[in-house]
C-alpha positions as CSV (number, residue, x, y, z in Angstrom):
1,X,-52.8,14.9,5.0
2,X,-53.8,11.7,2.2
3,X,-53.0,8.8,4.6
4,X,-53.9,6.7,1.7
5,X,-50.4,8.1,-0.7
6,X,-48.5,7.5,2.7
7,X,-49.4,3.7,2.7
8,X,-48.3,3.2,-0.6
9,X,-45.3,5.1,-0.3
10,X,-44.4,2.8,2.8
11,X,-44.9,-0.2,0.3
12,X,-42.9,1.4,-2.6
13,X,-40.2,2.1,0.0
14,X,-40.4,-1.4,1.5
15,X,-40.0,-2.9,-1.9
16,X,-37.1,-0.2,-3.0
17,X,-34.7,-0.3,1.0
18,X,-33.3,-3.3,0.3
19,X,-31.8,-2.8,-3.4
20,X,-30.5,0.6,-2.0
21,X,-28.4,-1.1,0.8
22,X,-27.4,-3.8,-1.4
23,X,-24.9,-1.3,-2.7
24,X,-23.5,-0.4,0.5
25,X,-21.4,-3.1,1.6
26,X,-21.3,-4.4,5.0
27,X,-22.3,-1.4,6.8
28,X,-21.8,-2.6,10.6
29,X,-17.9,-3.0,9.9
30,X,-18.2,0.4,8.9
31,X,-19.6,1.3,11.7
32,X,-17.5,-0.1,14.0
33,X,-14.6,0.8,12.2
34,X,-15.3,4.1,13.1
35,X,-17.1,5.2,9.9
36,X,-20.1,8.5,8.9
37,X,-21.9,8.5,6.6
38,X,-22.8,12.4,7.8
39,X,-21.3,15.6,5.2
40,X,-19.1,18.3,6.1
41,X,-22.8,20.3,5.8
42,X,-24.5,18.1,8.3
43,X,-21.6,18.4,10.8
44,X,-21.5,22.1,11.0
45,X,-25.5,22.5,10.6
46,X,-25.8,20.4,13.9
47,X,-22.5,21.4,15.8
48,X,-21.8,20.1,19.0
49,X,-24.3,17.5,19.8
50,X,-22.7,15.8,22.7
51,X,-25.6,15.2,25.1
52,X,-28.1,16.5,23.4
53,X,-31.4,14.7,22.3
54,X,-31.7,14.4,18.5
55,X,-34.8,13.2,16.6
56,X,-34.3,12.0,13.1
57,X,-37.8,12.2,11.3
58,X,-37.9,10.1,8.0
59,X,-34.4,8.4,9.0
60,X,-34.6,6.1,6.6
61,X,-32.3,2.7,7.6
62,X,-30.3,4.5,10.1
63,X,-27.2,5.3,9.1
64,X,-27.2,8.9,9.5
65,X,-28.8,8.3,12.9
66,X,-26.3,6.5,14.0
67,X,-23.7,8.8,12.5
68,X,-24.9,11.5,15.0
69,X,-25.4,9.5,18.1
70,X,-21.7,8.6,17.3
71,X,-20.7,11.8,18.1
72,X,-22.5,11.5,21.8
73,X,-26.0,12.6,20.9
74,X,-29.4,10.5,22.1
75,X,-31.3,9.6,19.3
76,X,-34.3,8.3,18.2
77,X,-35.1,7.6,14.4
78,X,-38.5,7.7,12.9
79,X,-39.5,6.0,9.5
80,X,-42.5,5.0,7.9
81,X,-41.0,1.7,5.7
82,X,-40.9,-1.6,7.6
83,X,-37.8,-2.6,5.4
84,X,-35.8,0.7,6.6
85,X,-36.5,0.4,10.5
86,X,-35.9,-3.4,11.0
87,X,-32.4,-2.5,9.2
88,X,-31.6,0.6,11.2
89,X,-32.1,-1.9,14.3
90,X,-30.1,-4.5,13.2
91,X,-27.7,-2.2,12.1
92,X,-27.6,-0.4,15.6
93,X,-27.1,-3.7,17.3
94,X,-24.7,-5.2,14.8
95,X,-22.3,-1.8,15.1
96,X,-22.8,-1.0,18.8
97,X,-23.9,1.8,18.4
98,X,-27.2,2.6,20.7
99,X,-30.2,4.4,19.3
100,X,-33.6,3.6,19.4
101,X,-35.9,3.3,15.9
102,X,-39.5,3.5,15.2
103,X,-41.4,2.6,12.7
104,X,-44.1,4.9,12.2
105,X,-45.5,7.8,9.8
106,X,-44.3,11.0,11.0
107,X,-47.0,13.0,11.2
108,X,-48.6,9.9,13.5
109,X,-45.1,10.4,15.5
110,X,-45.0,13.8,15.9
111,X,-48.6,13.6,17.6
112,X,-47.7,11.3,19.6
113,X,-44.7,11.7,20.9
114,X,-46.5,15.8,21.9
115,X,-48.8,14.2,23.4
116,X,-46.6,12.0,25.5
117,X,-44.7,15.6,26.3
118,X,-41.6,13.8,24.3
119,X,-39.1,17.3,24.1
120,X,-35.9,17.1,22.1
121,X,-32.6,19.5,21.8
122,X,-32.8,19.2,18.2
123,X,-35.0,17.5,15.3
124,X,-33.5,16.9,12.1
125,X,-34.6,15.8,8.8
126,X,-32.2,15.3,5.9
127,X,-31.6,14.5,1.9
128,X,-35.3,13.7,0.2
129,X,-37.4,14.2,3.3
130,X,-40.0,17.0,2.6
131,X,-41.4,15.6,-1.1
132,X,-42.7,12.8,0.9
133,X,-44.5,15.2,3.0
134,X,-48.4,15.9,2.2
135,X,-49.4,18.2,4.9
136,X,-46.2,20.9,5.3
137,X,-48.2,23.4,7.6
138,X,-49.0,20.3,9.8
139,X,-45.7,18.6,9.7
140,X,-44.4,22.3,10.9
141,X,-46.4,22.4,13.9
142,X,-45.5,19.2,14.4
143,X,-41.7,19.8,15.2
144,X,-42.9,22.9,16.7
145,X,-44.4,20.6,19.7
146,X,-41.6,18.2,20.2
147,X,-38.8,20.9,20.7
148,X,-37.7,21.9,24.1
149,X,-37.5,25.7,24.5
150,X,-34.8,26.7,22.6
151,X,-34.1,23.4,20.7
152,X,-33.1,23.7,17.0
153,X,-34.5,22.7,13.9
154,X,-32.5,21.5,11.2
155,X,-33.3,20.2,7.5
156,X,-30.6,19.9,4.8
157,X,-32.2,18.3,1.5
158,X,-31.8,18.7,-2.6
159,X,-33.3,21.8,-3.6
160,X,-37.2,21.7,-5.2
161,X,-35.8,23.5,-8.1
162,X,-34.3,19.9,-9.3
163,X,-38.0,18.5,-9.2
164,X,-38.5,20.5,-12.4
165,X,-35.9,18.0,-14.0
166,X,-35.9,14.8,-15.7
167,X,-32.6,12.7,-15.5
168,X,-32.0,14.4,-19.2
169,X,-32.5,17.9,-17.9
170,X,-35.7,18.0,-19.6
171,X,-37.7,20.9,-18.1
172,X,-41.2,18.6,-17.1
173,X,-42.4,20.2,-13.9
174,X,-43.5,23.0,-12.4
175,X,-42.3,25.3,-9.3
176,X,-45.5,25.8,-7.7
177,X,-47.9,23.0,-7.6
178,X,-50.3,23.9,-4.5
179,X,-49.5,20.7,-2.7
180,X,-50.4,18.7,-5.6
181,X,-49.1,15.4,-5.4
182,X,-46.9,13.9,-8.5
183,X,-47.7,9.9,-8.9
184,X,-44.9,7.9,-9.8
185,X,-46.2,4.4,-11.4
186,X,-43.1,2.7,-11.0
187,X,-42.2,3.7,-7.7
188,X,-39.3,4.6,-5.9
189,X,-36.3,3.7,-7.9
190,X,-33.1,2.4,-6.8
191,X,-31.2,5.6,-7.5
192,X,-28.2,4.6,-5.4
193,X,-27.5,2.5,-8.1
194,X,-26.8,6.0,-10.0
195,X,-24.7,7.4,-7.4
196,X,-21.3,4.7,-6.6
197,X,-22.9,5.2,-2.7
198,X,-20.6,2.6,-1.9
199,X,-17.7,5.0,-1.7
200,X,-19.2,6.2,1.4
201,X,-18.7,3.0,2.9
202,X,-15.4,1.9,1.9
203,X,-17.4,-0.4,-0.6
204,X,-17.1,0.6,-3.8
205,X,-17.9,-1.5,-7.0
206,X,-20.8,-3.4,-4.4
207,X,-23.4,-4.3,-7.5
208,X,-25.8,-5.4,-5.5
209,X,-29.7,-5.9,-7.0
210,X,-29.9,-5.6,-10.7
211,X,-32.4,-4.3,-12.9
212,X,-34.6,-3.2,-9.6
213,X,-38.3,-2.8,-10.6
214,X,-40.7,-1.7,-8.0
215,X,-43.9,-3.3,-8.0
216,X,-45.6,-0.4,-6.1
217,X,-46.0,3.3,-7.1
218,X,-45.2,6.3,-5.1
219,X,-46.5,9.7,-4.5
220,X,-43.8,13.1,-4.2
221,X,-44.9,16.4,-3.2
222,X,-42.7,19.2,-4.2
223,X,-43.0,22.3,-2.3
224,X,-40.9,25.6,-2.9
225,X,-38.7,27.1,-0.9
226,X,-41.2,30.0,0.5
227,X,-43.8,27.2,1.6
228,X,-41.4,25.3,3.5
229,X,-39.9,28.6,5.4
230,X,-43.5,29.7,5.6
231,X,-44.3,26.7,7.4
232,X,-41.6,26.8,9.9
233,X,-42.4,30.5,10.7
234,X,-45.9,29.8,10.6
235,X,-45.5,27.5,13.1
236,X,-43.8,29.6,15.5
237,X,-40.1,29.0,15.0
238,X,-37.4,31.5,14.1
239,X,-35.1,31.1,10.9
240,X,-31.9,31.8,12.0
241,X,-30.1,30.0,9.1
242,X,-30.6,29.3,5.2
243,X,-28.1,28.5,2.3
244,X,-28.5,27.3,-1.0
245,X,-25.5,25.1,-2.6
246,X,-24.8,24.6,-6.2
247,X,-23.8,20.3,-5.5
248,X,-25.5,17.4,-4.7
249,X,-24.1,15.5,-1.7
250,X,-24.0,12.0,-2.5
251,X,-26.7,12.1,-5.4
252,X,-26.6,12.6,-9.1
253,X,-29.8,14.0,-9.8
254,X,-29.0,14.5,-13.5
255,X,-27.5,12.5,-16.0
256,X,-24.7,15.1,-17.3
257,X,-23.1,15.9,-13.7
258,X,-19.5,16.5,-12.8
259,X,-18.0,14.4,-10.3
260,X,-16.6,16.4,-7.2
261,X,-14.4,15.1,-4.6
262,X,-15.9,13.5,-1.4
263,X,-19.2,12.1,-3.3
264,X,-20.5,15.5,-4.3
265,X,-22.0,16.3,-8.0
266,X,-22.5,19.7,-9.9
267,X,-23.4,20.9,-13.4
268,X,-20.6,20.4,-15.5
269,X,-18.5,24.6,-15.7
270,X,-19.9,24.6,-19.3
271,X,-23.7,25.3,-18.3
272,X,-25.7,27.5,-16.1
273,X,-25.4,26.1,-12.2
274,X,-28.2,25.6,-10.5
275,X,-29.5,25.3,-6.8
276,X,-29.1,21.8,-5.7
277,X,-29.4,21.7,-2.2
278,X,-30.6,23.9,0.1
279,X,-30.4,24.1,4.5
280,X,-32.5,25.6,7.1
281,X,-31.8,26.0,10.7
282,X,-35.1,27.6,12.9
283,X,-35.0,28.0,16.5
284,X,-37.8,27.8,19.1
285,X,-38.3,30.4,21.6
286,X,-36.8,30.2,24.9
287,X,-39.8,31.3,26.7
């Protein structure tokens, strides 16, 4: 686990949050106008969650926290950036709807909140989670310890095989790195400036921050699809759910992309598709 790449990634993201939500409108009317900002994917990865106990690790500002506790769940977000979890609260307040926030690295979470005996129905992680994740086997055990008997693990999130991409298509990176981080020197970018996110939210043609440059760099870890089951199963879970998908919800990862309905984007019919996104769901044992 490099501590050290998580502290500047909670700076990069700092600086980044706010020119991402400055795109998105006013996101408590949304909210309170009855608004999700959760896919068709995420809705039938996490089912009914009425009652249920959700933890959202890396939740960002909120919004998709509070798009599940909408739908009757308890939940508790978890980011590292300052800038995302003051948001998420305001934004919880601001829309009434309840969830509680904290501002924390995950892996410092997860041990805490196992050693506290904190159980939940289901964790979930979603949409550019795992490359910010140093340590996978660790983070595994991780969510291993905070499920209840039985509770669910769930991840949806764009597929590692678009980390060996530039925006042009370029073929820069490779598939297996070993855990080796990648360094960004100019940080995280406002890519929701590529993607008209303001859809989502009723907003579009919100222009928000121009011209966004971040003043801190970042560091991505991009880990293939068998370490991140291995790391699940490793840590004692079952897979009892994977599919790959050839769009991007709500993301254009590559500059030549054809625009689907409902905020999705695929390769265009006249080249090879590609795995774009992938799911997971792994259960922990009853007993």
């Amino acid at each position: 686990m490099d501590k050290k790449a998580h502290e500047e990634n909670r700076l990069s993201w700092n600086a980044a949050t706010a020119a991402h939500n400055s795109h998105k409108g006013d996101q408590a009317a949304f909210f309170r106008r009855g608004g999700s900002t959760l896919f068709p994917e995420e809705r039938e990865l996490l089912g009914d969650v009425n009652g249920l106990s959700v933890v959202h690790l890396q939740c960002n500002s909120g919004q998709d926290s509070l798009s599940i506790a909408r739908l009757g769940a308890s939940v508790t977000g978890v980011d590292i950036s300052d800038t995302a979890i003051d948001f998420a609260r305001s934004l919880s307040q601001e829309s009434g709807i309840p969830a509680t926030f904290h501002r924390m690295d995950v892996y410092d979470w997860l041990a805490e909140a196992a050693h506290d005996s904190q159980r939940f129905d289901i964790v979930f992680c979603s949409y550019g989670a795992l490359c910010w994740l140093s340590d996978l086997p660790l983070w595994a055990q991780g969510i291993a310890a905070v499920l209840k008997p039985g509770g669910r693990f769930i991840v949806i999130d764009f597929h590692p095989v678009c980390m060996l991409y530039e925006w042009d298509m370029e073929r820069r990176y490779p598939y297996f790195t070993e855990g080796r981080a990648f360094t960004e020197e100019s940080g995280v970018g406002d890519y929701v400036a590529l993607s008209d996110t303001g859809l989502l939210f009723g907003t579009s043609g919100e222009e928000g921050v121009k011209d966004f440059k971040n003043p801190h760099r970042s560091h991505l870890y991009s880990w293939n699809i068998s370490e991140i089951l291995g790391a699940l199963l490793g840590s004692g879970l079952t897979l009892t759910d994977f599919k790959e998908y050839p769009y991007a919800n709500g993301f254009k990862p590559f500059q030549n992309m054809q625009e689907l309905p409902d905020q999705r984007w695929q390769l265009p019919p006249e080249q090879p598709n590609l795995p774009l996104m992938y799911s997971i769901v792994a259960q922990k044992a009853v007993r």
